[in-house]
N, C-alpha and C positions, 0 to 999 in steps of 0.2 A: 783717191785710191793711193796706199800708200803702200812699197815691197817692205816684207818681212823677212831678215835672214836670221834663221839659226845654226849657231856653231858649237860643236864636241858635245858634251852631257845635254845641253839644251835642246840638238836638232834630235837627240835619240829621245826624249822624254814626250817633244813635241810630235815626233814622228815624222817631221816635213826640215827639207831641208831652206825651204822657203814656201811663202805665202801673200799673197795679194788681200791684203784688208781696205773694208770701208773703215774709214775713223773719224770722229770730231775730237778724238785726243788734241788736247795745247802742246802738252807736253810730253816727255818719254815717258814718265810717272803714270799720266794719264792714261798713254797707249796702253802699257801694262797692266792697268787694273781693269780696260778692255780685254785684253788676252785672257785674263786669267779669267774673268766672266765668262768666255767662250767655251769651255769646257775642263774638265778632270786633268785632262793631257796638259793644259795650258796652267791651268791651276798648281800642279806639282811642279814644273819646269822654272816657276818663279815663286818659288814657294819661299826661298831665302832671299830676296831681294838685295837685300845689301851686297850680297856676291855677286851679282849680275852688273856688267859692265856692256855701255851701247855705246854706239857710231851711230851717228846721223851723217845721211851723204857721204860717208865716210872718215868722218872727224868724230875723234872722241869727246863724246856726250855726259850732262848728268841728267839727273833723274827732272831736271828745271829747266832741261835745252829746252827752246819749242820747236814745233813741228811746222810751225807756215812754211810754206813752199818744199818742204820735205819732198823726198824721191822712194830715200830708203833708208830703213832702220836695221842693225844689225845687233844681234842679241849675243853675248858669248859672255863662259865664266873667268872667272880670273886665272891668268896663266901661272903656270908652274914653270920654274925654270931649272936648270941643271947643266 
């Protein structure tokens, strides 16, 4: 079991602010095209991929991190600054 967090555009599209998934994803990639399998909601929230930015455990991730011993994944889009 691995936690799932989403943040800004992505926890409103997904509608959770977090989630507990089963996975055999390797990698973040992997997870991802788990999600988006899971349903419509999940599907549109990484519909652009390339924009989407992870933390594993809380270190930032690519799309080739792997997931052994993973905790938790957090999902967020690229920041805007000002």
């Amino acid at each position: 079991m691995i936690d799932i967090l989403y943040f800004a555009s992505l926890r409103e599209r997904v509608g959770l602010r977090r989630e507990r998934v089963e996975t055999k994803a390797a990698t973040v990639a992997a997870l991802i095209d788990e999600l988006v399998a899971l349903d419509e909601a999940h599907a549109l929230a990484f519909e652009d991929r390339r924009a989407i930015r992870a933390a594993v455990d809380q270190e930032l991730a690519e799309p080739d991190t792997p997931l052994t011993g993973a905790r938790e994944v957090a999902f967020f889009p690229p920041m805007t600054g000002g």
